[in-house]
MDTraj code that builds the backbone (N, CA, C; nanometers):
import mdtraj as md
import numpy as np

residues = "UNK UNK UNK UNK UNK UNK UNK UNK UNK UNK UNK UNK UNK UNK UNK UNK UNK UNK UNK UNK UNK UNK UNK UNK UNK UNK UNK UNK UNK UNK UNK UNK UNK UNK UNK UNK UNK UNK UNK UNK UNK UNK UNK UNK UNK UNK UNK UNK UNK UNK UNK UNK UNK UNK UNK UNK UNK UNK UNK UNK UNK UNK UNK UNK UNK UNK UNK UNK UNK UNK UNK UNK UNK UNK UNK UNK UNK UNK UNK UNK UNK UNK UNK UNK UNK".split()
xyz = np.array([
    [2.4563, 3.4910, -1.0941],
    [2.4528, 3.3501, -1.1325],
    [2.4198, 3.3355, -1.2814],
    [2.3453, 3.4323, -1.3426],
    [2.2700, 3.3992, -1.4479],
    [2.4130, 3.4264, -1.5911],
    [2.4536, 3.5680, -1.5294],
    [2.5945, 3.5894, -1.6068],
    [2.6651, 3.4569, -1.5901],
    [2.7363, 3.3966, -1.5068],
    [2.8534, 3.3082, -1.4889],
    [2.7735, 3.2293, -1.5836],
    [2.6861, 3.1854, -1.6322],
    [2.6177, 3.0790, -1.7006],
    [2.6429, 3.1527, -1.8290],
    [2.6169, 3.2694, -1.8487],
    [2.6062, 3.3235, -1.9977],
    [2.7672, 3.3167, -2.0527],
    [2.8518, 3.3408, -1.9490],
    [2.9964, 3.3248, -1.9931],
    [3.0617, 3.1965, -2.0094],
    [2.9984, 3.1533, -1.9466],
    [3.0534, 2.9590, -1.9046],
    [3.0398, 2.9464, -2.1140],
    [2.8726, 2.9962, -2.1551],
    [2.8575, 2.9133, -2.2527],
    [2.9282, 2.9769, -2.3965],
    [2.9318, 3.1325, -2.3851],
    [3.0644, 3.2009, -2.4641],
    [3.1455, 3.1262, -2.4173],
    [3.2246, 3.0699, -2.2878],
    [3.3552, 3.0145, -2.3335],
    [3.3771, 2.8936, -2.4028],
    [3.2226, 2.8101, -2.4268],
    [3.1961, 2.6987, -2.4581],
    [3.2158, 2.7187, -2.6072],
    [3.1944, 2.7991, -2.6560],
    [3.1483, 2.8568, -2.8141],
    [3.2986, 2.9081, -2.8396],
    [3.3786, 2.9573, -2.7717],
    [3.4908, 3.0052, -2.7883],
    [3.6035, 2.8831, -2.8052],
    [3.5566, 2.7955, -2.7047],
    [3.6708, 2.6595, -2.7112],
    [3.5954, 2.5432, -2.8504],
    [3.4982, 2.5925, -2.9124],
    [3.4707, 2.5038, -3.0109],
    [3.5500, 2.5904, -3.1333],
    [3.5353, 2.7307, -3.1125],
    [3.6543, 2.7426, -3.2552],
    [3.7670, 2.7737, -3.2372],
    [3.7972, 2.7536, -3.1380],
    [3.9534, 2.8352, -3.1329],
    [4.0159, 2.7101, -3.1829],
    [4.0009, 2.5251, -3.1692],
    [4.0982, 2.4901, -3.2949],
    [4.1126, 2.5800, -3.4019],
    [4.0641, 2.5902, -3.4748],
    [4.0356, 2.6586, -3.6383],
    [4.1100, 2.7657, -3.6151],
    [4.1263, 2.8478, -3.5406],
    [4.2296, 2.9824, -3.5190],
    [4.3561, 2.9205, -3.4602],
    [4.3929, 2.8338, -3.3977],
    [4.5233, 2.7881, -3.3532],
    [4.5805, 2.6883, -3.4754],
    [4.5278, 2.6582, -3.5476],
    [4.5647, 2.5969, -3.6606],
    [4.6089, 2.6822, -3.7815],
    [4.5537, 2.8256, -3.7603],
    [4.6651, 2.9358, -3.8629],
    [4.7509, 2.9973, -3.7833],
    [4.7857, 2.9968, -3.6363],
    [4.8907, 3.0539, -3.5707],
    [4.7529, 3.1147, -3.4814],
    [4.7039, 3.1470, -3.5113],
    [4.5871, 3.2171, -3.3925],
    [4.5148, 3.1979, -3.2821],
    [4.4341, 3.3153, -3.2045],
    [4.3991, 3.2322, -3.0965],
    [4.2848, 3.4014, -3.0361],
    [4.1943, 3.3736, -2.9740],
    [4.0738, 3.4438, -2.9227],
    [4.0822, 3.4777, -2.7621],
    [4.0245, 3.5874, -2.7137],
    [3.9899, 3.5937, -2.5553],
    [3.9129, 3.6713, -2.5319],
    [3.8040, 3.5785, -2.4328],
    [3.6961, 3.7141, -2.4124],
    [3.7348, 3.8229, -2.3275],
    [3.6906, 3.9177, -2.3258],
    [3.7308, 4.0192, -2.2639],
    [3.6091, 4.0982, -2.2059],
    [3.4463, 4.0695, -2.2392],
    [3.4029, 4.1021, -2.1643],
    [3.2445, 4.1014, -2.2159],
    [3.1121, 4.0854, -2.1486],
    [3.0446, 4.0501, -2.2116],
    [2.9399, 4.1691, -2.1241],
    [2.8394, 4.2123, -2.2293],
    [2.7939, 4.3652, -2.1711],
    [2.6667, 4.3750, -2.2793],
    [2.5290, 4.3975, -2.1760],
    [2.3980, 4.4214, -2.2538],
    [2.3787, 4.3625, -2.4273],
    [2.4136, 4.2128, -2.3838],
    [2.3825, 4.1477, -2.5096],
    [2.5317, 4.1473, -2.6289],
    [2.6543, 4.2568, -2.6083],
    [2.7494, 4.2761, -2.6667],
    [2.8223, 4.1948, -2.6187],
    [2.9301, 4.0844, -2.7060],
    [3.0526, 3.9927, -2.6924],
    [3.1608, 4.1292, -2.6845],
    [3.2920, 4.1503, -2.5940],
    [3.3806, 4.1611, -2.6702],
    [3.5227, 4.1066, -2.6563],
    [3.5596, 4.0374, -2.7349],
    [3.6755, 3.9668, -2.7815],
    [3.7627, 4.0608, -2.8569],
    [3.9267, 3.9516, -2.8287],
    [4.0334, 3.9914, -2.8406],
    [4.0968, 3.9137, -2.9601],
    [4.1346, 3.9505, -3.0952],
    [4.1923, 3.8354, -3.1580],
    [4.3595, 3.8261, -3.1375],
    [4.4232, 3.7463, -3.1574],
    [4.5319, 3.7544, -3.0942],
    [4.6236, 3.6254, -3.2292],
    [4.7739, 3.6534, -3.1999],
    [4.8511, 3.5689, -3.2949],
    [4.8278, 3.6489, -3.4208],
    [4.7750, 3.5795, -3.5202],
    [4.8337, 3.5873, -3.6683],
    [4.6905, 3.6157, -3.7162],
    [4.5840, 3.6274, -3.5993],
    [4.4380, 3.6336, -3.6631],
    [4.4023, 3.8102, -3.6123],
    [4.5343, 3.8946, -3.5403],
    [4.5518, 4.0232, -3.5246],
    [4.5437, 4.1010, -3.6713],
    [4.6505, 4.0337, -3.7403],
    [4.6517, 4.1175, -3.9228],
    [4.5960, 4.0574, -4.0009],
    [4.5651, 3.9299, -3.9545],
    [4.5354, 3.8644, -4.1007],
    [4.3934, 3.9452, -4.1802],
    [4.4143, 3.9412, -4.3111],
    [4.3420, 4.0429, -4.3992],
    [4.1728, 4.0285, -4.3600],
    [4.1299, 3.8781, -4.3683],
    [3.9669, 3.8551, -4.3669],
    [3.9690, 3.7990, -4.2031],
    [3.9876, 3.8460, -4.0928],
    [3.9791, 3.8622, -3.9596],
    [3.8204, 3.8912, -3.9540],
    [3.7791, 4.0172, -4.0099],
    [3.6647, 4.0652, -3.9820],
    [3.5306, 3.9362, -4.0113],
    [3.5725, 3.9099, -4.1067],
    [3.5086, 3.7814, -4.1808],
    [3.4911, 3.6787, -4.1292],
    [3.6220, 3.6544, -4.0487],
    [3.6156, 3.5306, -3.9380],
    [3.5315, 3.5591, -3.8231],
    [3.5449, 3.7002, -3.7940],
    [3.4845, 3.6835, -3.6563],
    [3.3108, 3.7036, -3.7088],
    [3.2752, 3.7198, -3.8167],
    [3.1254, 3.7663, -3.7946],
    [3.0691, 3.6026, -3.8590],
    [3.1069, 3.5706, -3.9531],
    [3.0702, 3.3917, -4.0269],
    [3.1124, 3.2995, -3.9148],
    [3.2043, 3.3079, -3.8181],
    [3.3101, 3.1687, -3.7371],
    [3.2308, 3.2253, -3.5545],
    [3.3060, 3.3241, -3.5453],
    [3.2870, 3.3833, -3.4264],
    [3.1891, 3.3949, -3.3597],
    [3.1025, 3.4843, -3.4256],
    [2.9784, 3.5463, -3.4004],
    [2.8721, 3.3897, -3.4295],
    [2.9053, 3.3681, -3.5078],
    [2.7598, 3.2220, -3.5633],
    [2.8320, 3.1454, -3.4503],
    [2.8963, 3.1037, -3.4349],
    [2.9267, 2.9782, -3.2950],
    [2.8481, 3.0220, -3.1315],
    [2.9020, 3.1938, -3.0815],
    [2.8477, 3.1891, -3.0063],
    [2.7057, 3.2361, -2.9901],
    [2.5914, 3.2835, -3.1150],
    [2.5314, 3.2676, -3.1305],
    [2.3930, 3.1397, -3.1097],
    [2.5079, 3.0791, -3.1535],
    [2.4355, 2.9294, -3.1225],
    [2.4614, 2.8631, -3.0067],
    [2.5237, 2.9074, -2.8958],
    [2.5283, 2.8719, -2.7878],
    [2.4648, 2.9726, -2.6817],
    [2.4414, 3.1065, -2.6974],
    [2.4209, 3.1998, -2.6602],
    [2.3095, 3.3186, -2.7211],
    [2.1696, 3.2519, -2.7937],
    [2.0881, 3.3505, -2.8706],
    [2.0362, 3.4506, -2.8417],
    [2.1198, 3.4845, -2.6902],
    [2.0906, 3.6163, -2.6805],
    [2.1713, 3.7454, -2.6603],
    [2.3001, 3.6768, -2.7359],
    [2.3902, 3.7840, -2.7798],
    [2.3702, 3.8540, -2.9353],
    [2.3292, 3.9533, -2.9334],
    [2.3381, 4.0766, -3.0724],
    [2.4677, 4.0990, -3.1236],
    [2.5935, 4.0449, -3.0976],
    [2.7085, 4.1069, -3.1405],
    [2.8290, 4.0555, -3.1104],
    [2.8858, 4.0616, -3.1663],
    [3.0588, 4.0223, -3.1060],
    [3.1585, 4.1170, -3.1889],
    [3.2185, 4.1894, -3.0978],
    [3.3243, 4.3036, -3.1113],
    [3.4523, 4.2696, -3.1176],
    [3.5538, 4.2850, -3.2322],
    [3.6789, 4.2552, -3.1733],
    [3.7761, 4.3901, -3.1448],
    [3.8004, 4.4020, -3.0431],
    [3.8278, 4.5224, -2.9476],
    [3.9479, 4.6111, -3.0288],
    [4.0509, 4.5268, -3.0723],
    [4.1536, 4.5607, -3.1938],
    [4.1341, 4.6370, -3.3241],
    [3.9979, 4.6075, -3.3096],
    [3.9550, 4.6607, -3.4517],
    [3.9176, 4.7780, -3.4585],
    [3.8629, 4.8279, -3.2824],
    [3.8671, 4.9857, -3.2839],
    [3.9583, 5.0415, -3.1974],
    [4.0500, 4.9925, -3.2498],
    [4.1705, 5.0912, -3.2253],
    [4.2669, 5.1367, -3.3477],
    [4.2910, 5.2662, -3.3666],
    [4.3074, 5.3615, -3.5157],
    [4.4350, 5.3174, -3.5351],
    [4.4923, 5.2824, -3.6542],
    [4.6388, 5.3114, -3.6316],
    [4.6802, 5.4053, -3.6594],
    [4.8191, 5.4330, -3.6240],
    [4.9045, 5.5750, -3.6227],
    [5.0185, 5.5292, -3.7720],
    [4.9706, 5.5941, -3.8408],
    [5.1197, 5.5705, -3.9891],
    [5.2091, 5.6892, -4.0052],
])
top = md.Topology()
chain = top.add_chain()
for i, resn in enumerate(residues, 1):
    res = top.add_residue(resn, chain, resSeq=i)
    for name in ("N", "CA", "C"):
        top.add_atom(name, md.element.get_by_symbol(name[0]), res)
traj = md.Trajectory(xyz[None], top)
């Protein structure tokens, strides 16, 4: 019970910025929430865009922060994955 509440209010924090990411082509999904760790998916045009990282720790992280002060973190899952060139 106590989780479904902790996610209810990440999704609460998630639907307050995702205007701001659907307004550059973008868009967010949680994917899973674990010992105080967020981790999210960025998705659309907020996948490459250059200051992503930036968004999610100033936009991301401070929103559900403030709905959620007892999350330490928000991960975007994309970001650790290596690319192959």
């Amino acid at each position: 019970m106590e989780n479904d509440t902790l996610i209810q209010r990440i999704e609460n924090a998630l639907s307050e910025i995702r205007p701001f990411l659907n307004n550059d082509g973008g868009d967010i999904e949680l994917v899973s929430v674990e010992d105080g760790v967020v981790n999210v998916r960025l998705l659309g045009t907020c996948t490459y865009c250059t200051i992503n990282q930036m968004t999610l720790k100033s936009g991301v992280e401070m929103t559900i922060k403030k709905h959620a002060p007892e999350i330490s973190k928000v991960i975007n899952l994309d970001s650790l994955t290596p690319t192959i060139n």
